[in-house]
Each structure stands twice: as C-alpha cells, then as structure tokens.
N, C-alpha and C positions, 0 to 999 in steps of 0.2 A: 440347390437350396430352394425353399419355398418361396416363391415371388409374397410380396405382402406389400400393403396398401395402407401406413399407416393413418390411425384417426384421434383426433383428440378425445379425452373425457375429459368434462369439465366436474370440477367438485371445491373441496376448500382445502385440496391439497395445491400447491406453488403449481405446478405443473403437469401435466398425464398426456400418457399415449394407453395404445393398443396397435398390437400392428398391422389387424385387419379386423372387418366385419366378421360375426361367426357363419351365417347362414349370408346364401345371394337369392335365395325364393324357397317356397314352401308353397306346393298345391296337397289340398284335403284330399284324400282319395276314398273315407268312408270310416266306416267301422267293421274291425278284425272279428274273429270267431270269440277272443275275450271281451266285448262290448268295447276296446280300445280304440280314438282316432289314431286314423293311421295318415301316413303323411307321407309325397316323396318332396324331400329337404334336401337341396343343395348348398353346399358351403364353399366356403374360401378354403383356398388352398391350407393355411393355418386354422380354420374352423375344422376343416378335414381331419386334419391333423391331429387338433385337439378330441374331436369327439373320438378317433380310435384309441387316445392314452385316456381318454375317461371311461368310457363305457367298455372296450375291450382290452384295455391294460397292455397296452402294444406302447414298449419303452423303446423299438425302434421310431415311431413318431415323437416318443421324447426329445431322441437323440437330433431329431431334426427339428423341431422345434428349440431346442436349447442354441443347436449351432445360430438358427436366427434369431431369437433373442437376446445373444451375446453379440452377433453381430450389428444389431442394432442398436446396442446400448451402450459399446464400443467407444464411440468416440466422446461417450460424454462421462464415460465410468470413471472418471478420476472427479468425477462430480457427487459421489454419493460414500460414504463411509460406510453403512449396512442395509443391507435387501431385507426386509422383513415380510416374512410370506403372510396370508390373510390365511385363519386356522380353519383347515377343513370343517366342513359341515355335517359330514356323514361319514360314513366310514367307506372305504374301497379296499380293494387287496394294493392297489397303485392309487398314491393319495397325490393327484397330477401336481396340484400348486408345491408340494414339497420336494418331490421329483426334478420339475423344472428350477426351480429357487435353489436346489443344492447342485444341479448341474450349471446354471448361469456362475453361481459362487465358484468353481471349478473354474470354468472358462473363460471369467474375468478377474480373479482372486482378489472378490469384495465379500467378506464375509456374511453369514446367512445368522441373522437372529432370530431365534421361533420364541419371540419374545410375550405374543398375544397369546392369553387365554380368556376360555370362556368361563362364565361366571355359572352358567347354566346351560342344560343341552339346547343347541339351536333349533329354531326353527327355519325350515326351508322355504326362502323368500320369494322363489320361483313362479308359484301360483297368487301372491300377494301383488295386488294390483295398485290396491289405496296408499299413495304415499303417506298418507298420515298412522294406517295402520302398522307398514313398513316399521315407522319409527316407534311405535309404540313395540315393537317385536324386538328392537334392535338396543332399547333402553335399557342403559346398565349390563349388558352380556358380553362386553370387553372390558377386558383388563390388561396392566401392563406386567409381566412376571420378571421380578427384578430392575436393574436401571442401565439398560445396552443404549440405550438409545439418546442419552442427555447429551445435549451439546453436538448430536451427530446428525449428516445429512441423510435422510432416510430413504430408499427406494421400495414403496408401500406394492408389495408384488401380488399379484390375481390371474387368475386361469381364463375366467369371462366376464362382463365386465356387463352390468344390465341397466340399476338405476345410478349405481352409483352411493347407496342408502350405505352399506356395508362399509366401504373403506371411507365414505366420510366420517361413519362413528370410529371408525378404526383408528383416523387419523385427530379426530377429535381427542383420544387418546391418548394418542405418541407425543401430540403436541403440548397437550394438557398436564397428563400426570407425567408423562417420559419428558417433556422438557426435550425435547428433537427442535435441532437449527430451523430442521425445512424438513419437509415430505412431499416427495415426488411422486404421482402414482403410474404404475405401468401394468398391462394386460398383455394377454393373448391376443383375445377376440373381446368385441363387443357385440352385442344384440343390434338390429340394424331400429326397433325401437327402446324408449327408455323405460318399459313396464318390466 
C-alpha cells in the first residue's frame, strides 16, 4: 500500500484531509520542440498515483489508491452518511474523482451521490491565480440535483485539492440549498502551494 503523509485543508467545510502532497519538487528544464515548459516533477507516492489515473487512465493506480483512501477513512466511516464526488471539469476517457468515489463507496458501503451539477460548462481554475477572480468564475456554476443530501453527514470528495475555491462553493451548496448536517472535505493530493 502506498505510504501517505496526511495534511489538512482548511475551508468552511467542519473538517478536511488529503492524504498527501501531490508533487515533492519540480526543476524547469526548458522548452520542448512544441514551445512547451518542460519540467522533471517528482511526486508523492499518492501524487504518483494520481497523475497515472489522470493523465494515463491506469485503473490499477485506481485500485490502489482506493485500497488507501478506504483505509483511511476506515475508522471514522460510520461518521458520514453520503460521499459526494466534486463533478469533473473536463472530460477523460477515466473521470478519476468518479472512479475513486465509486470504489471508496464499494469499500466502505457509504453511498455515492453525484448529486452536483453545473449550471454552466466550467472553467479550468488551474491557471487562475487571483483569488477574487477564482470566485468570480466559480459564481453560481453549482447546483444541487435533487435533495440526497438534507439532514445527512456529507463526505465532500476531490482528486487534488489546490486553493480550496471549488469545494468551498461546493459546499456552500450542500449546506445552503441541500440542507447537509455537516460536510467534511477529503482529497487525494494537495498542491504543496494554495494558487
């Protein structure tokens, strides 16, 4: 199993982890033949992890990713009534947050509600630096589909976890229009900064 290093994130949800850093360094090494920076990027064992189920769609990294995020979340999963994954942003042939979010639901049999939608296609917050503009991008583009979530303790689920912008509207949300007890939020990885 993958060693992990968990770290909190803080937001305006009751509680958060991640269970490691995604990246442990990054040196520049230039620009590629398509004018691209190129980079060699070391990560965490679970950053590792993660970027082979995102970018190369390797569901054996799922499968071990999943075994530690159930075994993580283990002893307190009698603490949450529904996992609700945060709705991809893009499209992949392996859409990882849903992947993991139906295999943790498997593993610990806490139900999975893909209850968020968006209002409008997203914008990819990645290159967005300006927290104010962050929020201006994130205004009104969640919604809750239906009412899974009233009165229920919420585990607010993510793949990487950066400023934090995204599952605080998320949860502004659940707790707002869904009427959610609590929401708890949990990651993968987090960025080692919060831009």
């Amino acid at each position: 199993m993958a060693a992990i290093n968990p770290r909190q994130i803080k937001g305006n949800w009751a509680d958060g982890y991640a269970l490691d850093i995604h990246t442990t360094g990054s040196v520049y090494l230039g620009v590629n033949e398509y004018g691209h920076d190129v980079y060699d990027t070391t990560r965490s064992e679970a950053g590792e992890l993660l970027y082979r189920l995102k970018y190369r769609s390797d569901l054996k990294a799922a499968e071990e990713l999943v075994a530690v995020a159930a075994a993580y979340i283990a002893p307190n999963a009698a603490n949450f009534d529904v996992i609700v994954p945060v709705p991809p942003s893009g499209v992949r042939a392996v859409q990882p947050v849903i992947t993991l979010a139906d295999g943790i639901r498997a593993a610990l049999n806490i139900p999975v509600a893909n209850c968020i939608v968006t209002t409008r296609p997203p914008t990819q917050l990645k290159g967005v630096v300006d927290p104010q503009r962050r929020r201006e991008l994130l205004e009104g583009l969640y919604a809750l589909n239906g009412d899974p979530v009233r009165d229920r303790r919420v585990l607010l689920f993510d793949d990487l976890f950066r400023s934090g912008s995204t599952m605080n509207a998320i949860t502004n949300v659940l707790m707002g229009q869904g009427g959610a007890a609590s929401v708890h939020a949990f990651t993968i990885t987090r960025t080692r900064s919060n831009q």
